[in-house]
Z-matrix of the N, CA and C atoms (Angstrom, degrees):
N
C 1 1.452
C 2 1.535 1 110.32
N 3 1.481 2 106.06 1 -44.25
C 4 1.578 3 87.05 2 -175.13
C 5 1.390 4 104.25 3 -96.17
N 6 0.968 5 138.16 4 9.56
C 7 1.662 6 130.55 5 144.50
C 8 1.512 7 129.38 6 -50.18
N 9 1.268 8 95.93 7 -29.92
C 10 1.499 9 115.12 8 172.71
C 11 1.512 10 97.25 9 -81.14
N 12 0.996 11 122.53 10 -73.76
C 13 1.971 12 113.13 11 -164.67
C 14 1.386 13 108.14 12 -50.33
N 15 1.453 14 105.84 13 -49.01
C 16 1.446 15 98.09 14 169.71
C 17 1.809 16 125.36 15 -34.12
N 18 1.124 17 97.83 16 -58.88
C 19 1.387 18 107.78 17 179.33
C 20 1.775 19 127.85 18 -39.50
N 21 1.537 20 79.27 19 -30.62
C 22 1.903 21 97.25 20 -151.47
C 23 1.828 22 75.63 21 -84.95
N 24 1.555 23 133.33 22 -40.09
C 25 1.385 24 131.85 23 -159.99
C 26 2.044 25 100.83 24 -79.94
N 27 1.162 26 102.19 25 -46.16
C 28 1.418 27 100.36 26 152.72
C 29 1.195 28 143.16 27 -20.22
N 30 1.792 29 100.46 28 -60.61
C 31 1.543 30 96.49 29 172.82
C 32 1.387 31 125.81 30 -111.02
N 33 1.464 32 97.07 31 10.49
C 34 1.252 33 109.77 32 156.75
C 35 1.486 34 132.36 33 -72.43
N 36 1.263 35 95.23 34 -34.42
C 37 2.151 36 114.15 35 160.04
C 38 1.464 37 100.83 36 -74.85
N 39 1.410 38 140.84 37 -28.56
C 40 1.343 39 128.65 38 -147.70
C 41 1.801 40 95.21 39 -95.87
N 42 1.284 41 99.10 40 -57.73
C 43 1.395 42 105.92 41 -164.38
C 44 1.652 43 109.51 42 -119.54
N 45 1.041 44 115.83 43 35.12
C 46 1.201 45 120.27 44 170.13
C 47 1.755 46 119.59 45 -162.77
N 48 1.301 47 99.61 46 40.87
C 49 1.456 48 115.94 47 178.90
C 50 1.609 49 124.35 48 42.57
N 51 1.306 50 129.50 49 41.47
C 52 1.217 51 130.89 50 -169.63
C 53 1.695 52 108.38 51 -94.46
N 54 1.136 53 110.48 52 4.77
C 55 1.493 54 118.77 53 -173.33
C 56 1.494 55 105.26 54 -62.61
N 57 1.210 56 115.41 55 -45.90
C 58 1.214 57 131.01 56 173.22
C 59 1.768 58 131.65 57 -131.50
N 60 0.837 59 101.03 58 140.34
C 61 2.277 60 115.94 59 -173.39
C 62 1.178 61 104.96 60 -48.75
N 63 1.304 62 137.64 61 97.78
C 64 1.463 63 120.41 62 159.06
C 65 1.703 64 127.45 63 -32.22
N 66 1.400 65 96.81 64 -40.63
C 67 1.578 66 91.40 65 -157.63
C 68 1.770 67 87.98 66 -136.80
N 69 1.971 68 122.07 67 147.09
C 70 0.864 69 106.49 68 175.73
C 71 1.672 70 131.65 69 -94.92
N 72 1.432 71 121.61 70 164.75
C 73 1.728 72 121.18 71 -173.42
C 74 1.329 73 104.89 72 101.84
N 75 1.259 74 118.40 73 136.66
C 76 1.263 75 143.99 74 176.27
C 77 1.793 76 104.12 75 -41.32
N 78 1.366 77 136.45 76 -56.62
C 79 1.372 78 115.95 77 -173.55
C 80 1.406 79 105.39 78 -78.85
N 81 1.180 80 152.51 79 -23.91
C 82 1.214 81 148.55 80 -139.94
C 83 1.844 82 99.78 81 -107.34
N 84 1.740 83 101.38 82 -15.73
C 85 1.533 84 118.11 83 158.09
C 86 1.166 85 131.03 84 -69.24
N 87 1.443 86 95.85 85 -53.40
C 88 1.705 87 112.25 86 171.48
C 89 1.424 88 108.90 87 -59.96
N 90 1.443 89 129.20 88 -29.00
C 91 1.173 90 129.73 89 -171.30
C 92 1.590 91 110.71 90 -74.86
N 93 1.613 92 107.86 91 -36.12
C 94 1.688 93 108.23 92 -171.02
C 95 1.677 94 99.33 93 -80.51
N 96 1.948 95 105.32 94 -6.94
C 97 1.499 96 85.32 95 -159.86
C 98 1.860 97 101.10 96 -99.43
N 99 1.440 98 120.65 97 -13.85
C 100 1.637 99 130.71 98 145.40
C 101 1.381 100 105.32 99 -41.58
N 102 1.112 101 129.12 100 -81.31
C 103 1.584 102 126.09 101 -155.38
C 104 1.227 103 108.92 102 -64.13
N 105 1.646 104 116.49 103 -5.85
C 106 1.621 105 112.98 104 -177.17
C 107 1.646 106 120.31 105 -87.83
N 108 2.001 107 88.84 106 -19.19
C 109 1.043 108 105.20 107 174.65
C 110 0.957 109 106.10 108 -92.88
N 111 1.192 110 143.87 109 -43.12
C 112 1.517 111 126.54 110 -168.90
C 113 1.719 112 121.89 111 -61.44
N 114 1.804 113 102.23 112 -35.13
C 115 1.624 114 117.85 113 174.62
C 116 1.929 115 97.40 114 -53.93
N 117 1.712 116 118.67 115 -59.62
C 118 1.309 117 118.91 116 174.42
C 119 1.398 118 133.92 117 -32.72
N 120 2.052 119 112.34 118 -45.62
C 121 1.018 120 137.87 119 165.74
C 122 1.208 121 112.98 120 -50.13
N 123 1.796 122 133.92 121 -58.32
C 124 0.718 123 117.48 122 -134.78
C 125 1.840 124 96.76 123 -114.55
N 126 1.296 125 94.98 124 -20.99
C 127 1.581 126 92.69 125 149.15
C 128 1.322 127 132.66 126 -49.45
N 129 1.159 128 103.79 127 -49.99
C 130 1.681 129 122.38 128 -171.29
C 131 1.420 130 91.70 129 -60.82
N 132 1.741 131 138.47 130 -63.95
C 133 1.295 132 151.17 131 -162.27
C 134 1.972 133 107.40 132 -54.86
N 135 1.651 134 98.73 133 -29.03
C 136 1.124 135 93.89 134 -166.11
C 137 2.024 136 97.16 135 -95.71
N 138 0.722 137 110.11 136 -15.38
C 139 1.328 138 102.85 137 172.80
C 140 1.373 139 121.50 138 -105.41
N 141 1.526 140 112.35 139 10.54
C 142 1.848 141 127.39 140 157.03
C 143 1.608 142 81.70 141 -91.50
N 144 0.687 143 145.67 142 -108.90
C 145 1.418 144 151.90 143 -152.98
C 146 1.588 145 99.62 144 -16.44
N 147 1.868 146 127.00 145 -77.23
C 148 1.005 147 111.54 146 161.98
C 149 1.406 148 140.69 147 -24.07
N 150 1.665 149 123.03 148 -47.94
C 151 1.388 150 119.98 149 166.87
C 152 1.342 151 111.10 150 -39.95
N 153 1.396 152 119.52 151 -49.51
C 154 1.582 153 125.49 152 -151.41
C 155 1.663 154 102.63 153 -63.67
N 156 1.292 155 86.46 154 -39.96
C 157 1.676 156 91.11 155 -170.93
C 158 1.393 157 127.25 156 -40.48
């Protein structure tokens, strides 16, 4: 299990700039760190979908 989360935090620092906070304070963090997930999500969704095809 945590090989897997690991993974997902990985490329979230790798290829989606998490190395560092865009903006400073705790909500304005949480905020870059939602949209990082959702861009991840919905990547990920679109290339399960592609496989299927």
């Amino acid at each position: 299990m945590r090989g897997r989360i690991e993974k997902i935090f990985g490329t979230w620092k790798r290829w989606y700039g998490l190395r560092r906070m865009r903006w400073r304070g705790l909500a304005k963090a949480a905020v870059q760190v939602h949209v990082t997930a959702i861009a991840y999500h919905l990547k990920r969704t679109m290339n399960i979908l592609a496989a299927q095809v």
